[in-house]
N, C-alpha and C positions, 0 to 999 in steps of 0.2 A: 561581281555582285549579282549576274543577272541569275548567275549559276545557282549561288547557295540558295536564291530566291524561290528558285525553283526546285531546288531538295528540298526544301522547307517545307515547302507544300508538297510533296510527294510524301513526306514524313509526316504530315497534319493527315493527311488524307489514308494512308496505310496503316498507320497506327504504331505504337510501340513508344521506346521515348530516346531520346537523344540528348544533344547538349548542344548549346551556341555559344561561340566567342567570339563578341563584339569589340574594337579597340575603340576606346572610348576617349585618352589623351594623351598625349606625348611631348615629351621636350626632349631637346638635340637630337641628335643624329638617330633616328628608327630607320629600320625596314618598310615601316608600314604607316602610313597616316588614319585619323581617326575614320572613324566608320567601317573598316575592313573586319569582315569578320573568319572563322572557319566552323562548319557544322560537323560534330561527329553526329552520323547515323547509329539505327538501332542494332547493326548491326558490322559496326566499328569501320568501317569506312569512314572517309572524309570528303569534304568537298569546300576548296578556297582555302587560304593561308592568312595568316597574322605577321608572316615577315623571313620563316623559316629558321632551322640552328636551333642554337640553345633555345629563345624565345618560345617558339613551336612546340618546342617537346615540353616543356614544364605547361604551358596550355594545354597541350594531349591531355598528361598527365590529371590537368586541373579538370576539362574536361570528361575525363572517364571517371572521376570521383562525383562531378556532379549528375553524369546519369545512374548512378548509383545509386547515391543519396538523395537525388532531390533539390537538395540545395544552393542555392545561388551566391555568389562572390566575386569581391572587387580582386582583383592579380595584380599588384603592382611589384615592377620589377626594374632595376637598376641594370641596364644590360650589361656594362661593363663591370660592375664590380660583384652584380648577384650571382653575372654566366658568364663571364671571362668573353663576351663579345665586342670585338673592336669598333663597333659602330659605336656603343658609346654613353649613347642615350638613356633615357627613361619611358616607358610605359605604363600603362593602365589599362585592364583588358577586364568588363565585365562578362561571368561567366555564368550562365542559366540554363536548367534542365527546359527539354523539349518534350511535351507529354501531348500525343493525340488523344483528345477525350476517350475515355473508355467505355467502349463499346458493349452494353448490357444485351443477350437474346434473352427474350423472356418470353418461354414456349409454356402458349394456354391465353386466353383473354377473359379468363371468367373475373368473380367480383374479387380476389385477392390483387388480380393484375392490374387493372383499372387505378385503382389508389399507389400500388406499387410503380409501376411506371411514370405515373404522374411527379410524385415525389423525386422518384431518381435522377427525372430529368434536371430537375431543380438545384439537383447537386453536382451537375456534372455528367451523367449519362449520356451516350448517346443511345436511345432506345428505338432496339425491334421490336415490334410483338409478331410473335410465328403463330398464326390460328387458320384453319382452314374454313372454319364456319364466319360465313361472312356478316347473318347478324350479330355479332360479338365484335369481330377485329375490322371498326368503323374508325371514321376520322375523329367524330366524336367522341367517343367513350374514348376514344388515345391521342388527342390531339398534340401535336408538334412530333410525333413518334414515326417510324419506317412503321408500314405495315407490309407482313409476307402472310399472305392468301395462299398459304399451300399447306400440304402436310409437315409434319416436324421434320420426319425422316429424312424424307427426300431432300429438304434443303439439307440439313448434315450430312447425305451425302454429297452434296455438291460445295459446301462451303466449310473450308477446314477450317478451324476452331486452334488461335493462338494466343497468346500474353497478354494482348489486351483485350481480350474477350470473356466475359464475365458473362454466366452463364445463371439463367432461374427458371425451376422446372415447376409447373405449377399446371397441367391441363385439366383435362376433365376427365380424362381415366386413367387409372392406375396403372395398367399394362402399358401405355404409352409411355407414363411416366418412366415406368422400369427401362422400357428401349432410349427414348432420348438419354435417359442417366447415363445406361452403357458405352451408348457412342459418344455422349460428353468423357467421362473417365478415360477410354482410347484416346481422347485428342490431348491439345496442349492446353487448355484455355486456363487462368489464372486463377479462378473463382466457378466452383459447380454448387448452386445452392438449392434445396429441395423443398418445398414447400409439405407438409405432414407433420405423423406421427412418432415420435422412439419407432415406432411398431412398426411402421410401413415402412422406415427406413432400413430395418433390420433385414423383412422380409425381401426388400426388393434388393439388398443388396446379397443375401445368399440366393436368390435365385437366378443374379446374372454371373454371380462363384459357380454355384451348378453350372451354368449352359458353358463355362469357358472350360471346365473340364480340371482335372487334377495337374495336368503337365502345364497350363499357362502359367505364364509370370504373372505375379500379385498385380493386382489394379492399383494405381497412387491411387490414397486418398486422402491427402493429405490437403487436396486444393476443395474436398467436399464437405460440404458444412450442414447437416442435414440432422435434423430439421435445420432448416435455414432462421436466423433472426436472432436476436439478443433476449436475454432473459429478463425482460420488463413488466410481466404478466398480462400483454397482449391480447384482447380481444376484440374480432369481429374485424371488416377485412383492412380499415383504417390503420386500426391500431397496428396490427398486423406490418403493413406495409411501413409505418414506422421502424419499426424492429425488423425489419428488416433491411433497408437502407440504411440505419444506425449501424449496424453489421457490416455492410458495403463501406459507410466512409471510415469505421474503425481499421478496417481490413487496409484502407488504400493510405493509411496516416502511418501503420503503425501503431497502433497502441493496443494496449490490452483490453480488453470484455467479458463482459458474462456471456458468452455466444451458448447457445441452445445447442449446439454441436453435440451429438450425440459419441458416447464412448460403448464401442464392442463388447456388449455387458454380457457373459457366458450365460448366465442367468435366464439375461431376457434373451437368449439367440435357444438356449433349451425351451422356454414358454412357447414359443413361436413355431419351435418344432423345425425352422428355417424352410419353412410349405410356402 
């Protein structure tokens, strides 16, 4: 017990999601008495058993559909006549995905980030704000939020960017913008959202096409959402930051949106001149 107890939290704290199966009741002959659990990690390992056999594997199995999905489920099974197992008995085994909050960087603290941050944390965030200017990235204007007092850069170089890390670019120069964009698209992270124009999104993305040169492989952009936010007709940094986090929790449900996401319009990439 003391085990899973502690993958558990090694899995809240590192992030990604998993799945738990708790034995909840039993009659005759089990393997295993109530409260035994086993955790699949995010990375399909295990840790602790339900009883082993047949029992185990249809729990695997139940478990790797719930970190999949999401969803949670009562398993009840007949050992003896659902798994041809001699023990005999009956089970019940609830089965629940394991999800470390996700983790939003939201590099910039000007007045978009302020309302944005505040909001996300409300739904489940766990929010950074990356600004190096220290009158802007206070406790105040980001209360309950990590603060990092440094440049963008430098943290992405030192902190790689995965699955549960949801990213929002919003600083205070555009050039910066352009470099954090980059090294976000290079990493893993799940969600890269951009705070702008159609226009600025175009431009800054043929000009980190330019610097990769003809021979790189395409950039995903498939996790980029830029302009970031829903089409609600958003204005001023409130509004804003609604449409935005509306975007984040459609994005984390599953469902469909008017997302603001811009589509590679030939058109607008000749207007632009791609300068």
């Amino acid at each position: 017990m003391r085990e899973v107890a502690e993958a558990l939290v090694e899995l809240l704290k590192g992030g990604g999601r998993g799945a738990l199966a708790t034995v909840v009741r039993v009659s005759g002959s089990t393997p295993q008495e109530p409260g035994a659990r086993l955790l699949l990690r995010p990375d399909g390992s295990t840790v602790g058993t339900i009883g082993g056999g047949a029992i185990e594997h249809a729990v695997l199995e139940a478990l790797r559909e719930a970190r999949r999905s999401g969803a949670s489920q009562l398993l009840a099974r007949d050992l003896g006549y659902d798994l041809g197992m001699c023990c005999g008995g009956r089970m019940e085994i609830f089965i629940e995905p394991i999800e470390a909050p996700p983790r939003m960087w939201l590099f910039g603290a000007g007045h978009v980030a302020r309302p944005t941050a505040a909001l996300a944390r409300t739904v489940g965030f766990d929010v950074t704000v990356v600004d190096e200017r220290e009158e802007l990235n206070t406790d105040d204007r980001f209360p309950g939020c990590r603060r990092e007092l440094r440049e963008p850069l430098a943290l992405l170089a030192e902190t790689p960017l995965g699955e549960c890390d949801w990213v929002l670019i919003a600083t205070h120069d555009h050039r910066l913008d352009e470099e954090v964009l980059a090294r976000a698209l290079d990493g893993k992270a799940r969600f890269i959202g951009l705070v702008g124009s159609r226009r600025k999104t175009f431009k800054l993305l043929a000009r980190i096409d330019a610097q990769r040169g003809d021979g790189a492989p395409p950039l995903d952009r498939e996790r980029l959402f830029a302009p970031v936010g829903l089409d609600i007709g958003a204005v001023g940094p409130e509004e804003i930051a609604v449409s935005v986090v509306a975007e984040l929790v459609a994005l984390r449900r599953g469902r469909a949106a008017a997302h603001l996401r811009a589509v590679e319009d030939p058109r607008l990439l000749r207007l632009i001149g791609g300068a």
